[in-house]
C-alpha positions in Angstrom: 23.1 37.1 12.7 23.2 33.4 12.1 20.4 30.9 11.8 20.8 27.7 12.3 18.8 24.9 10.5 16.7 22.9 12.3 17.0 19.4 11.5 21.0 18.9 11.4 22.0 22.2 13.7 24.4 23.4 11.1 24.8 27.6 10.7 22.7 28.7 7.7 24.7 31.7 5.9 23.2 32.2 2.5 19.7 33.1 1.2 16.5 34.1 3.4 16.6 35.4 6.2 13.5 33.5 7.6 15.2 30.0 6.4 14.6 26.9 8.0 17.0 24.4 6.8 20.1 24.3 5.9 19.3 21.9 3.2 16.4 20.1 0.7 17.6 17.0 2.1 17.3 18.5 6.1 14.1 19.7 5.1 12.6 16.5 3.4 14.5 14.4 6.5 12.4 16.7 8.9 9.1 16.3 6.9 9.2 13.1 6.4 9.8 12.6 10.3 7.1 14.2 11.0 4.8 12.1 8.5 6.0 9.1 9.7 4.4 9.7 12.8 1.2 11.4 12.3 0.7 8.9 9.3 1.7 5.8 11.0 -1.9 4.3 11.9 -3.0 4.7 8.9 -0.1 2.9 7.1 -1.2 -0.1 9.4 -4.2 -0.2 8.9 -3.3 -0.7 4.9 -0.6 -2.8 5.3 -3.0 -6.2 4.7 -4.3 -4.3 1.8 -1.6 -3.5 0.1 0.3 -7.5 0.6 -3.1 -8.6 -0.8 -2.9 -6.4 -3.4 1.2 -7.6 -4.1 0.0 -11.4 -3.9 -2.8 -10.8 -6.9 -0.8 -8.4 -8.8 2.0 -11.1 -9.2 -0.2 -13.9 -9.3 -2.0 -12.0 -12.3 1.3 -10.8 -14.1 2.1 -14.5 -14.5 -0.9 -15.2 -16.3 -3.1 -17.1 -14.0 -6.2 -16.5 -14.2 -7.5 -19.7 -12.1 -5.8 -19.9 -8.7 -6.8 -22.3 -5.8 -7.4 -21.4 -2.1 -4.4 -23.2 -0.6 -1.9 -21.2 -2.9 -3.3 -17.9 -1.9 -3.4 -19.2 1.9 0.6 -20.0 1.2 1.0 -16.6 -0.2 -0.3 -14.9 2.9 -3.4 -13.8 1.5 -5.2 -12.8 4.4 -9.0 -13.2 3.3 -10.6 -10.4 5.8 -8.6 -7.6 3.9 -10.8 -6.8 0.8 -11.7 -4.2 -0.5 -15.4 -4.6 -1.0 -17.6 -8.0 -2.4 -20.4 -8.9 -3.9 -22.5 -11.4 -5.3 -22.1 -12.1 -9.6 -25.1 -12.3 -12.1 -24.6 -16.2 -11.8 -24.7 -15.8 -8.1 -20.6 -16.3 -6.9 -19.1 -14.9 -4.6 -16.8 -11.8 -6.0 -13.9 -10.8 -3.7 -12.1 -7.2 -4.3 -8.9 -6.0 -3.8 -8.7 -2.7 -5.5 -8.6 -3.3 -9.0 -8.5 -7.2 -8.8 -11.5 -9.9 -8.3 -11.1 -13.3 -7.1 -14.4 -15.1 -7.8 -15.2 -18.3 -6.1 -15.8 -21.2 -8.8 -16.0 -23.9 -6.0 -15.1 -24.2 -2.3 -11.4 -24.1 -3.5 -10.8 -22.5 -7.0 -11.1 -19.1 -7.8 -10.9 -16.9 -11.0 -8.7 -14.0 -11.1 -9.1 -11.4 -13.0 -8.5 -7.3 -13.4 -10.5 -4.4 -14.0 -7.8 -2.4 -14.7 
């Protein structure tokens, strides 16, 4: 008796006789289909996070560690999508996105630096 995979359609003939797929790639294919869907919001919802996240990382691989407000505004850094803030020791504002802080020197400068 023939099985037939269930991603591509195509007759299994070899090994189990409960198998699926025809393939690993069928199988990953069909998996991954099904992620895509049930992991879509979630994906959206980080989306802002992660382009943040980009904009700093490459900002900060360059060796800047001062970086003014209009640059990060031409970048696309969208200032709502941080990971957490706070307040400094010397009272500055501290702005995280996962591993990196921007800290606000003045209404228009701010120091980058890592944790990581």
């Amino acid at each position: 008796m023939n099985h037939f995979c269930v991603k591509c359609n195509t007759a299994i003939i070899a090994g189990r006789s409960d198998k699926k797929f025809c393939s690993y790639n069928c199988r990953n294919n069909h998996h991954n289909g099904i992620n895509k869907e049930k992991y879509s919001g979630i994906r959206a919802v980080e989306k802002p996070f992660h382009k943040n996240r980009r904009i700093l990382e490459k900002l900060f691989s360059k060796g800047l560690n001062t970086v003014y407000h209009e640059t990060l505004v031409i970048l696309g850094f969208n200032f709502e999508k941080i990971t957490h803030n706070e307040k400094s020791v010397n009272g500055s504002e501290r702005m995280f996105v996962y591993e990196f802080i921007l800290e606000k020197i003045d209404n228009s400068i701010y120091r980058l630096s890592s944790q990581g």
